[in-house]
N, C-alpha and C positions, 0 to 999 in steps of 0.2 A: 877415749876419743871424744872432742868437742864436737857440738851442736853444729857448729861450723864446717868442721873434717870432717872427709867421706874416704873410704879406700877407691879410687876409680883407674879407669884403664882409658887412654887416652890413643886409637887404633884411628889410622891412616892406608885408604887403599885407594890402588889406583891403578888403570889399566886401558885396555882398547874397549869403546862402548860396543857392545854385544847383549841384546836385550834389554832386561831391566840391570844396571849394575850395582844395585843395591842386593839382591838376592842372595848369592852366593857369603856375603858377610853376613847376613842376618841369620842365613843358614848355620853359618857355625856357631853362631851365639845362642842361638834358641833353645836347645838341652839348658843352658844356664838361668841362677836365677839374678835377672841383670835388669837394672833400673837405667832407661839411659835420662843421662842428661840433658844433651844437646846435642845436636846432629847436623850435618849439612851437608848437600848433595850439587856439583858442580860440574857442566858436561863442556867440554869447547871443543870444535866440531868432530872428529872420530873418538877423543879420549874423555875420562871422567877421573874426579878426583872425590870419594866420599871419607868423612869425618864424620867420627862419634866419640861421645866423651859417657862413659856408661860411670855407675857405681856399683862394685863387684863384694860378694865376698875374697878376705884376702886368699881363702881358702882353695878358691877356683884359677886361682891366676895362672897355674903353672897349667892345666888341665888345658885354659882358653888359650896359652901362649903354643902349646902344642898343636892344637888344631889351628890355630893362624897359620904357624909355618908350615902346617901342612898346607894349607888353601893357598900358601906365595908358591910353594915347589911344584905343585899343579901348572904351573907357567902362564896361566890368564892374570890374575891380577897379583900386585904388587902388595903386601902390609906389610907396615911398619909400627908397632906398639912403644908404651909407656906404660908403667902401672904403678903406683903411687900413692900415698896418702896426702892426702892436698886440701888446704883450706879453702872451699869454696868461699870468697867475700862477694857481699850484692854487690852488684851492680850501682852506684852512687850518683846519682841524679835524673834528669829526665831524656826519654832516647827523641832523635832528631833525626834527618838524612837531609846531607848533603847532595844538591843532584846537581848536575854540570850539565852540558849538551852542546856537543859542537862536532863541527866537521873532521875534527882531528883532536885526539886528547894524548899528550905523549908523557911518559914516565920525568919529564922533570916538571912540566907542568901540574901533573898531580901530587908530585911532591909539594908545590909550593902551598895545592890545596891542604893536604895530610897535615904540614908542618903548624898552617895555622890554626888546624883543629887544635891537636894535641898541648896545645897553649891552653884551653880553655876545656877538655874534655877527652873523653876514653873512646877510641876507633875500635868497634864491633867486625865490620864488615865493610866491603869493598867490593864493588859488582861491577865490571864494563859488559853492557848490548851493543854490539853493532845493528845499528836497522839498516833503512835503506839509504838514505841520505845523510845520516846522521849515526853521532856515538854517543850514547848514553852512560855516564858513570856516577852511583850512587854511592853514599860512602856514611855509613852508617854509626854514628855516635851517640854516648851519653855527656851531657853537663849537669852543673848543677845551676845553671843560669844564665851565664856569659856569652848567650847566641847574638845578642846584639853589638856586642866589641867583635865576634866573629864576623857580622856581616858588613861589618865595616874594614877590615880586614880585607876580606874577600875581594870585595868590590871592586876595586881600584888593580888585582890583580886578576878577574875575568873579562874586565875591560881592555886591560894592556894583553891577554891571552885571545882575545876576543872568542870567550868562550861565553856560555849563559849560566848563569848559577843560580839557584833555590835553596833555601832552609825550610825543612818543612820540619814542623813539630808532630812526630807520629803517632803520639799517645792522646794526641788532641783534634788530629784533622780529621775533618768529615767533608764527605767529597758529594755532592749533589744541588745542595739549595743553594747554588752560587749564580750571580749575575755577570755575563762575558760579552763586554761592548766591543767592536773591533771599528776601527776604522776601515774604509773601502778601500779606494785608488791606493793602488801599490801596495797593498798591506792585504785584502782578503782577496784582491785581485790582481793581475797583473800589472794592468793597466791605468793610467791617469784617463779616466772618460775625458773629459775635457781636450785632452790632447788629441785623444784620438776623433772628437768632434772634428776640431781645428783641421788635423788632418785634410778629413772628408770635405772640409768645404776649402781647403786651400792655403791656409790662414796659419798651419802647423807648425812652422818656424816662429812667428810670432807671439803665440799662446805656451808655447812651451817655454821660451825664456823667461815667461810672466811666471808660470808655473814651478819653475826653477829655483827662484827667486823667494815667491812666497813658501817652498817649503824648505828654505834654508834660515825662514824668517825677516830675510831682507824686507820684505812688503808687508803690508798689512792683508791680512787675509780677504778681508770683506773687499776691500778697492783694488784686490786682485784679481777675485772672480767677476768680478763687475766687468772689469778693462777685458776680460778675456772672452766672456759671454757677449759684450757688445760687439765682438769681433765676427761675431754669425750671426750678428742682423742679416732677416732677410733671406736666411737658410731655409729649405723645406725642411717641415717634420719627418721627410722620407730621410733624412742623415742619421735623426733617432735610434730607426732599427738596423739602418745600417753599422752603426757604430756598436747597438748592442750585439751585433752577431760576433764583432770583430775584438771582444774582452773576453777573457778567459779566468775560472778559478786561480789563486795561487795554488799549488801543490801542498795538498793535505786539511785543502780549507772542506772540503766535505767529512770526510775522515773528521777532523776534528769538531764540527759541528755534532755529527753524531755521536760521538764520544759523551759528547756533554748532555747531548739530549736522554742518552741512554742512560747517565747516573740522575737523572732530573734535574738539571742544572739550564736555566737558558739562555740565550744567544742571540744579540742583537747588530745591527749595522748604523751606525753614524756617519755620515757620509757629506761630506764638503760638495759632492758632485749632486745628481739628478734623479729623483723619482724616477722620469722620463725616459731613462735609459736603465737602470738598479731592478724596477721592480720586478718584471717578468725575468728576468735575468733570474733572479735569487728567490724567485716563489717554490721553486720544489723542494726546498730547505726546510718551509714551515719555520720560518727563525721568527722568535718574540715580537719584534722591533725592526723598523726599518724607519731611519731617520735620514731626510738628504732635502735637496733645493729644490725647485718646479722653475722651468722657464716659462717664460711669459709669451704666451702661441696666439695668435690674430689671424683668421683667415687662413691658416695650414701653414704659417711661418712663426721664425723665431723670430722677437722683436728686438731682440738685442738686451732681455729684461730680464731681472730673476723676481718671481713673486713672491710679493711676504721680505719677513725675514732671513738673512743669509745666515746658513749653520757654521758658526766659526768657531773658534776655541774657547767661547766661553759658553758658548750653546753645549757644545760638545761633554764640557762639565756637568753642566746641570741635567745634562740626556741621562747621562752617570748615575748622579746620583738619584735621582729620581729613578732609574731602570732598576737600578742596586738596593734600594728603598728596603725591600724584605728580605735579601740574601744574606747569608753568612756570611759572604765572602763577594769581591768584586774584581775583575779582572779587565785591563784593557789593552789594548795591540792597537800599536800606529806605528808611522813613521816618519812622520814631518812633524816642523814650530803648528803646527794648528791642532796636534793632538798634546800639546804638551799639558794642559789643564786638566784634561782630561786623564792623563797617566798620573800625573799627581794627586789626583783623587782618589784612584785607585787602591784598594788594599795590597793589588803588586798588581805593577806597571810595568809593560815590556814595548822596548823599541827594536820594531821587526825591518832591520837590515836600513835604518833608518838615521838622519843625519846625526852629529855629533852634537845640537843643541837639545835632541830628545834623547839623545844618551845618556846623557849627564840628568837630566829626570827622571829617569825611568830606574825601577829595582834592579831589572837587569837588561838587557839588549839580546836580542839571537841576531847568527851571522850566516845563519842557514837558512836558505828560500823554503821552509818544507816546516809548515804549521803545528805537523802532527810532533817535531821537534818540542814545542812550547806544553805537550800534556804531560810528559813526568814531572816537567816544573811546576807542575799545579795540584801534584799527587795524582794524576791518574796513571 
Protein backbone atom coordinates (compact mmCIF):
# COMPACT_ATOMS: atom_id res chain seq x y z
CA UNK A 1 0.00 0.00 0.00
CA UNK A 2 1.17 3.64 -0.99
CA UNK A 3 2.29 6.57 0.92
CA UNK A 4 -0.87 7.89 -0.43
CA UNK A 5 -3.63 4.94 0.36
CA UNK A 6 -5.01 4.33 3.60
CA UNK A 7 -7.81 1.54 4.38
CA UNK A 8 -10.72 4.12 5.73
CA UNK A 9 -14.38 3.73 6.57
CA UNK A 10 -16.35 6.54 5.37
CA UNK A 11 -19.62 6.43 8.23
CA UNK A 12 -22.77 8.72 7.90
CA UNK A 13 -25.38 9.22 10.81
CA UNK A 14 -28.04 10.99 11.31
CA UNK A 15 -31.14 11.51 13.42
CA UNK A 16 -33.40 13.67 15.87
CA UNK A 17 -31.00 15.94 17.97
CA UNK A 18 -31.19 14.46 21.52
CA UNK A 19 -28.22 15.63 23.74
CA UNK A 20 -24.97 15.57 22.38
CA UNK A 21 -25.41 13.64 18.91
CA UNK A 22 -22.05 13.01 18.47
CA UNK A 23 -21.82 10.31 21.53
CA UNK A 24 -23.51 7.37 20.77
CA UNK A 25 -20.98 7.03 17.27
CA UNK A 26 -18.03 7.68 19.08
CA UNK A 27 -19.13 5.24 21.47
CA UNK A 28 -18.96 2.48 19.15
CA UNK A 29 -15.81 3.24 17.63
CA UNK A 30 -13.76 3.60 20.82
CA UNK A 31 -12.93 -0.21 21.55
CA UNK A 32 -11.22 0.30 17.99
CA UNK A 33 -7.84 1.49 17.06
CA UNK A 34 -9.19 4.27 14.54
CA UNK A 35 -7.38 7.33 13.34
CA UNK A 36 -9.86 9.82 12.11
CA UNK A 37 -9.43 11.84 9.38
CA UNK A 38 -11.88 14.37 9.01
CA UNK A 39 -15.04 14.93 10.64
CA UNK A 40 -18.12 17.25 10.52
CA UNK A 41 -20.88 17.84 12.65
CA UNK A 42 -24.20 19.77 11.28
CA UNK A 43 -27.44 20.39 13.34
CA UNK A 44 -30.73 22.20 11.44
CA UNK A 45 -33.23 22.87 13.89
CA UNK A 46 -34.51 19.43 15.70
CA UNK A 47 -32.25 17.04 13.27
CA UNK A 48 -28.26 16.49 12.95
CA UNK A 49 -26.28 14.98 10.34
CA UNK A 50 -22.66 13.85 11.59
CA UNK A 51 -19.65 12.65 9.27
CA UNK A 52 -16.46 11.03 9.79
CA UNK A 53 -13.90 9.71 7.37
CA UNK A 54 -11.46 7.55 10.00
CA UNK A 55 -8.46 5.16 8.70
CA UNK A 56 -9.15 1.57 10.03
CA UNK A 57 -7.33 -1.56 10.22
CA UNK A 58 -8.85 -3.72 7.20
CA UNK A 59 -8.90 -6.25 9.95
CA UNK A 60 -11.64 -4.32 12.04
CA UNK A 61 -14.01 -3.56 9.40
CA UNK A 62 -16.47 -6.31 9.71
CA UNK A 63 -16.31 -6.10 13.65
CA UNK A 64 -17.05 -1.87 13.35
CA UNK A 65 -19.77 -2.69 10.49
CA UNK A 66 -21.51 -4.96 13.03
CA UNK A 67 -21.76 -2.64 15.91
CA UNK A 68 -23.01 0.33 13.40
CA UNK A 69 -25.93 -1.86 12.40
CA UNK A 70 -26.40 -2.49 15.76
CA UNK A 71 -26.43 1.45 16.84
CA UNK A 72 -29.16 1.93 13.27
CA UNK A 73 -31.48 -1.07 14.80
CA UNK A 74 -31.58 0.74 18.28
CA UNK A 75 -34.01 3.23 16.20
CA UNK A 76 -32.35 6.68 17.31
CA UNK A 77 -30.03 7.26 14.79
CA UNK A 78 -29.62 6.38 11.20
CA UNK A 79 -25.78 4.90 9.70
CA UNK A 80 -24.84 4.51 6.81
CA UNK A 81 -20.90 3.15 6.03
CA UNK A 82 -18.37 2.82 3.18
CA UNK A 83 -15.05 1.12 3.69
CA UNK A 84 -12.42 1.17 1.22
CA UNK A 85 -9.04 1.69 0.26
CA UNK A 86 -8.80 5.03 -1.12
CA UNK A 87 -6.13 7.40 -2.28
CA UNK A 88 -5.91 10.18 -0.02
CA UNK A 89 -4.50 13.27 -2.72
CA UNK A 90 -3.72 16.91 -0.98
CA UNK A 91 -5.65 19.16 -1.38
CA UNK A 92 -4.04 21.56 -4.37
CA UNK A 93 -3.89 25.08 -3.83
CA UNK A 94 -4.82 27.67 -1.36
CA UNK A 95 -8.30 27.52 0.74
CA UNK A 96 -10.72 30.78 0.25
CA UNK A 97 -14.57 31.21 1.42
CA UNK A 98 -16.76 32.51 -0.56
CA UNK A 99 -19.46 34.42 1.60
CA UNK A 100 -22.78 35.76 0.14
CA UNK A 101 -25.44 37.72 2.38
CA UNK A 102 -28.76 38.56 1.54
CA UNK A 103 -32.29 38.68 2.47
CA UNK A 104 -33.03 35.61 0.44
CA UNK A 105 -30.46 33.04 -1.07
CA UNK A 106 -32.43 30.35 -3.26
CA UNK A 107 -30.90 27.00 -4.79
CA UNK A 108 -30.45 28.52 -8.27
CA UNK A 109 -28.93 31.48 -7.18
CA UNK A 110 -26.24 29.52 -5.41
CA UNK A 111 -25.88 27.47 -8.11
CA UNK A 112 -24.68 30.12 -10.26
CA UNK A 113 -22.32 31.06 -7.32
CA UNK A 114 -21.08 26.97 -7.15
CA UNK A 115 -20.76 26.98 -10.91
CA UNK A 116 -18.36 29.79 -11.12
CA UNK A 117 -16.27 28.47 -8.47
CA UNK A 118 -15.75 25.14 -9.87
CA UNK A 119 -14.20 26.92 -12.98
CA UNK A 120 -11.35 27.86 -11.12
CA UNK A 121 -11.11 25.61 -8.02
CA UNK A 122 -12.32 22.53 -5.59
CA UNK A 123 -15.64 23.15 -3.16
CA UNK A 124 -14.88 21.91 0.34
CA UNK A 125 -17.88 22.92 2.07
CA UNK A 126 -21.03 24.84 1.95
CA UNK A 127 -22.75 26.43 5.25
CA UNK A 128 -26.19 28.45 5.10
CA UNK A 129 -26.98 30.74 8.83
CA UNK A 130 -30.20 32.20 9.05
CA UNK A 131 -29.88 35.29 11.41
CA UNK A 132 -32.20 37.68 12.15
CA UNK A 133 -32.58 39.70 9.18
CA UNK A 134 -30.45 38.19 6.93
CA UNK A 135 -28.88 34.73 5.28
CA UNK A 136 -25.60 34.05 5.46
CA UNK A 137 -23.89 31.37 3.03
CA UNK A 138 -20.22 30.44 3.11
CA UNK A 139 -18.91 28.23 0.66
CA UNK A 140 -15.62 27.04 0.99
CA UNK A 141 -12.87 26.49 -1.64
CA UNK A 142 -9.41 25.73 -2.75
CA UNK A 143 -7.42 27.32 -6.02
CA UNK A 144 -4.41 27.46 -7.10
CA UNK A 145 -4.72 31.39 -7.93
CA UNK A 146 -7.68 32.27 -10.18
CA UNK A 147 -9.50 34.29 -7.23
CA UNK A 148 -9.29 37.24 -9.18
CA UNK A 149 -11.14 35.90 -12.74
CA UNK A 150 -13.50 34.59 -9.76
CA UNK A 151 -14.25 37.87 -8.54
CA UNK A 152 -14.92 39.24 -11.67
CA UNK A 153 -17.08 36.57 -12.39
CA UNK A 154 -19.16 36.93 -9.38
CA UNK A 155 -19.63 40.46 -9.42
CA UNK A 156 -21.81 41.26 -12.05
CA UNK A 157 -23.95 38.15 -11.01
CA UNK A 158 -24.38 39.46 -7.00
CA UNK A 159 -25.35 42.61 -8.47
CA UNK A 160 -28.01 41.25 -10.83
CA UNK A 161 -29.04 38.70 -7.54
CA UNK A 162 -28.67 41.77 -5.45
CA UNK A 163 -26.96 39.75 -3.05
CA UNK A 164 -23.47 40.81 -1.17
CA UNK A 165 -20.43 38.63 -1.87
CA UNK A 166 -16.77 38.36 -0.26
CA UNK A 167 -13.65 36.43 -1.09
CA UNK A 168 -11.74 35.91 1.73
CA UNK A 169 -8.34 34.25 1.53
CA UNK A 170 -8.44 32.03 4.86
CA UNK A 171 -4.97 30.90 5.23
CA UNK A 172 -4.04 34.71 5.20
CA UNK A 173 -6.79 36.78 6.98
CA UNK A 174 -6.15 38.31 10.16
CA UNK A 175 -8.97 40.05 11.50
CA UNK A 176 -8.17 43.01 14.06
CA UNK A 177 -5.67 45.87 12.96
CA UNK A 178 -8.24 47.04 10.46
CA UNK A 179 -9.45 50.62 9.79
CA UNK A 180 -13.58 50.86 9.32
CA UNK A 181 -14.65 54.49 8.02
CA UNK A 182 -18.46 54.51 7.57
CA UNK A 183 -20.32 57.39 6.31
CA UNK A 184 -23.41 58.87 8.58
CA UNK A 185 -26.76 60.06 6.91
CA UNK A 186 -28.54 57.04 5.76
CA UNK A 187 -25.76 54.60 5.91
CA UNK A 188 -24.91 54.37 10.05
CA UNK A 189 -28.10 56.23 10.53
CA UNK A 190 -31.27 56.46 9.60
CA UNK A 191 -31.70 59.51 8.83
CA UNK A 192 -30.28 62.51 6.27
CA UNK A 193 -29.64 65.25 9.50
CA UNK A 194 -30.15 67.78 7.18
CA UNK A 195 -33.46 66.93 6.20
CA UNK A 196 -34.69 66.34 9.16
CA UNK A 197 -33.21 70.14 10.18
CA UNK A 198 -35.34 71.32 7.11
CA UNK A 199 -38.06 69.56 8.52
CA UNK A 200 -38.07 71.31 11.95
CA UNK A 201 -37.67 74.64 10.74
CA UNK A 202 -40.34 74.26 7.64
CA UNK A 203 -38.12 74.35 4.72
CA UNK A 204 -38.40 70.10 4.43
CA UNK A 205 -39.61 69.85 0.91
CA UNK A 206 -37.12 72.09 -0.40
CA UNK A 207 -33.83 70.60 1.29
CA UNK A 208 -34.75 67.33 0.39
CA UNK A 209 -34.94 67.53 -3.36
CA UNK A 210 -31.53 69.29 -2.96
CA UNK A 211 -30.54 66.31 -0.98
CA UNK A 212 -31.82 64.05 -3.62
CA UNK A 213 -30.15 65.26 -6.05
CA UNK A 214 -26.80 65.46 -4.75
CA UNK A 215 -26.75 61.98 -3.63
CA UNK A 216 -27.72 60.79 -6.97
CA UNK A 217 -24.67 62.83 -8.03
CA UNK A 218 -26.74 65.30 -10.04
CA UNK A 219 -25.17 68.36 -7.91
CA UNK A 220 -22.07 68.95 -6.77
CA UNK A 221 -21.75 68.12 -3.26
CA UNK A 222 -20.27 71.31 -1.77
CA UNK A 223 -22.94 73.86 -3.58
CA UNK A 224 -25.42 71.54 -2.38
CA UNK A 225 -25.05 71.69 1.20
CA UNK A 226 -24.34 75.19 0.99
CA UNK A 227 -27.99 76.02 -0.91
CA UNK A 228 -29.52 73.77 1.91
CA UNK A 229 -27.90 75.07 5.11
CA UNK A 230 -28.72 78.66 3.75
CA UNK A 231 -32.14 77.53 3.89
CA UNK A 232 -32.12 77.70 8.05
CA UNK A 233 -30.70 81.13 8.24
CA UNK A 234 -31.94 82.32 11.19
CA UNK A 235 -33.01 79.04 12.81
CA UNK A 236 -32.43 78.79 16.67
CA UNK A 237 -29.80 76.43 17.85
CA UNK A 238 -32.83 74.95 19.93
CA UNK A 239 -33.64 72.77 16.32
CA UNK A 240 -30.02 71.26 16.91
CA UNK A 241 -31.22 69.00 19.80
CA UNK A 242 -34.31 68.72 18.56
CA UNK A 243 -33.23 67.20 15.46
CA UNK A 244 -30.66 65.02 17.45
CA UNK A 245 -33.35 63.30 19.47
CA UNK A 246 -35.35 62.62 16.33
CA UNK A 247 -32.16 60.29 14.36
CA UNK A 248 -31.96 56.96 15.24
CA UNK A 249 -29.06 54.08 14.89
CA UNK A 250 -29.33 51.93 11.67
CA UNK A 251 -29.99 48.37 12.74
CA UNK A 252 -26.94 46.60 13.88
CA UNK A 253 -24.72 49.83 13.64
CA UNK A 254 -23.90 49.20 17.66
CA UNK A 255 -23.53 45.33 17.29
CA UNK A 256 -21.32 46.02 14.60
CA UNK A 257 -19.16 48.66 16.24
CA UNK A 258 -18.42 46.32 18.95
CA UNK A 259 -17.74 43.56 16.99
CA UNK A 260 -14.84 45.38 15.65
CA UNK A 261 -13.79 47.04 18.74
CA UNK A 262 -13.74 43.61 20.50
CA UNK A 263 -11.11 42.08 17.74
CA UNK A 264 -8.99 45.56 17.98
CA UNK A 265 -9.97 46.92 14.95
CA UNK A 266 -11.28 50.60 14.88
CA UNK A 267 -14.09 52.67 13.73
CA UNK A 268 -14.72 55.86 12.49
CA UNK A 269 -17.61 58.51 11.15
CA UNK A 270 -17.07 60.74 8.08
CA UNK A 271 -19.94 62.58 7.74
CA UNK A 272 -21.21 65.21 4.95
CA UNK A 273 -23.74 66.47 7.95
CA UNK A 274 -22.75 68.29 11.46
CA UNK A 275 -20.65 68.01 14.44
CA UNK A 276 -23.55 69.98 15.87
CA UNK A 277 -26.07 67.48 15.86
CA UNK A 278 -23.41 63.74 15.39
CA UNK A 279 -21.56 64.25 18.43
CA UNK A 280 -23.36 63.61 21.48
CA UNK A 281 -25.43 61.43 19.53
CA UNK A 282 -22.38 58.82 18.87
CA UNK A 283 -20.17 59.45 22.10
CA UNK A 284 -21.14 56.26 24.00
CA UNK A 285 -19.51 54.30 21.03
CA UNK A 286 -16.12 55.51 22.03
CA UNK A 287 -15.49 55.30 18.04
CA UNK A 288 -11.71 56.44 16.76
CA UNK A 289 -12.96 59.38 14.48
CA UNK A 290 -15.59 61.58 14.15
CA UNK A 291 -15.40 63.70 11.03
CA UNK A 292 -18.35 66.12 9.75
CA UNK A 293 -19.24 70.03 9.02
CA UNK A 294 -19.85 72.81 12.01
CA UNK A 295 -22.52 75.55 11.09
CA UNK A 296 -21.66 78.88 11.55
CA UNK A 297 -23.92 80.14 15.10
CA UNK A 298 -24.03 84.11 15.81
CA UNK A 299 -26.06 85.08 18.81
CA UNK A 300 -27.85 81.41 19.36
CA UNK A 301 -28.68 81.26 15.36
CA UNK A 302 -27.91 79.59 12.41
CA UNK A 303 -26.37 82.01 9.88
CA UNK A 304 -27.09 80.25 7.12
CA UNK A 305 -23.04 79.23 6.97
CA UNK A 306 -20.93 76.25 7.21
CA UNK A 307 -17.36 76.99 8.81
CA UNK A 308 -14.24 75.94 7.45
CA UNK A 309 -14.18 73.50 4.90
CA UNK A 310 -17.18 71.36 3.56
CA UNK A 311 -16.40 67.37 3.95
CA UNK A 312 -17.01 66.27 0.35
CA UNK A 313 -15.82 63.35 -1.63
CA UNK A 314 -12.56 64.22 -1.84
CA UNK A 315 -12.20 65.11 1.88
CA UNK A 316 -13.88 61.95 2.45
CA UNK A 317 -10.82 60.04 0.70
CA UNK A 318 -8.10 61.52 2.35
CA UNK A 319 -10.11 60.98 5.88
CA UNK A 320 -9.31 57.29 4.50
CA UNK A 321 -6.49 57.11 3.90
CA UNK A 322 -5.05 58.99 6.49
CA UNK A 323 -7.44 56.93 9.21
CA UNK A 324 -6.20 53.63 7.37
CA UNK A 325 -2.61 54.91 7.55
CA UNK A 326 -1.53 51.77 10.04
CA UNK A 327 -4.14 49.18 9.34
CA UNK A 328 -3.85 45.90 7.56
CA UNK A 329 -6.88 46.38 6.11
CA UNK A 330 -9.52 49.38 5.24
CA UNK A 331 -13.00 49.17 4.91
CA UNK A 332 -15.77 51.77 3.96
CA UNK A 333 -19.71 51.86 4.04
CA UNK A 334 -21.78 54.69 2.15
CA UNK A 335 -24.34 55.19 0.22
CA UNK A 336 -24.48 58.09 -2.13
CA UNK A 337 -21.99 60.08 -5.28
CA UNK A 338 -20.23 61.68 -2.20
CA UNK A 339 -18.81 58.36 -0.78
CA UNK A 340 -17.66 57.28 -3.98
CA UNK A 341 -13.78 58.36 -3.42
CA UNK A 342 -13.92 57.14 -0.62
CA UNK A 343 -15.01 53.32 -1.49
CA UNK A 344 -12.45 53.38 -3.99
CA UNK A 345 -9.88 53.86 -1.73
CA UNK A 346 -10.81 51.23 0.17
CA UNK A 347 -9.31 47.83 0.39
CA UNK A 348 -13.22 46.70 0.03
CA UNK A 349 -15.78 49.05 -0.46
CA UNK A 350 -19.38 48.48 0.24
CA UNK A 351 -22.54 50.38 -0.93
CA UNK A 352 -25.19 50.05 1.91
CA UNK A 353 -28.60 50.00 0.21
CA UNK A 354 -27.08 52.86 -1.76
CA UNK A 355 -27.64 54.40 -5.49
CA UNK A 356 -26.52 52.75 -8.53
CA UNK A 357 -23.47 55.12 -9.20
CA UNK A 358 -21.84 53.87 -5.80
CA UNK A 359 -22.75 50.41 -6.86
CA UNK A 360 -20.88 50.16 -9.72
CA UNK A 361 -17.76 51.37 -7.15
CA UNK A 362 -17.92 49.67 -4.74
CA UNK A 363 -16.51 45.66 -4.24
CA UNK A 364 -19.89 44.78 -3.36
CA UNK A 365 -23.30 46.40 -2.30
CA UNK A 366 -25.66 44.97 0.68
CA UNK A 367 -29.49 45.23 0.14
CA UNK A 368 -30.27 44.52 3.70
CA UNK A 369 -30.85 47.61 6.21
CA UNK A 370 -29.07 45.47 9.14
CA UNK A 371 -25.08 46.35 9.37
CA UNK A 372 -24.26 43.39 11.42
CA UNK A 373 -25.10 41.57 7.64
CA UNK A 374 -21.65 43.37 6.38
CA UNK A 375 -19.23 41.22 9.43
CA UNK A 376 -19.01 37.82 7.69
CA UNK A 377 -17.93 39.74 4.70
CA UNK A 378 -15.03 40.96 6.49
CA UNK A 379 -14.29 37.63 8.09
CA UNK A 380 -15.63 38.12 11.34
Amino acid sequence: MSLATKYTGLILASGALDGDPTDSLLEVLSPFKIRILDSSLLTIRDRFIFSLLIELSPDHQEAIASDLDALTALGKVDVAYDFTAFALTPRIGRPFTLVLASSEINPSTLLRFTKEISKVGVISELKTNHEENFIVSKITFTSEGAVEILREAISPIAKEEKISASILESDALTVGNEACLFDMDSTFINEEVIDVLAKIAGVGDQVADITERAMKGELDFEQSLRARVALLKDQPISIIEEARSQISFTTGAVEFVNALHKRGAKVGIVSGGFHDVIDEFLKPLDLELVQANRFEIVDGKLTGEVQGDVVDRAAKRMVLQSFGADATRTFAIGDGANDIEMIESADFGIAFMAKPMLIEAADTALFVRDLRAILPLLGY
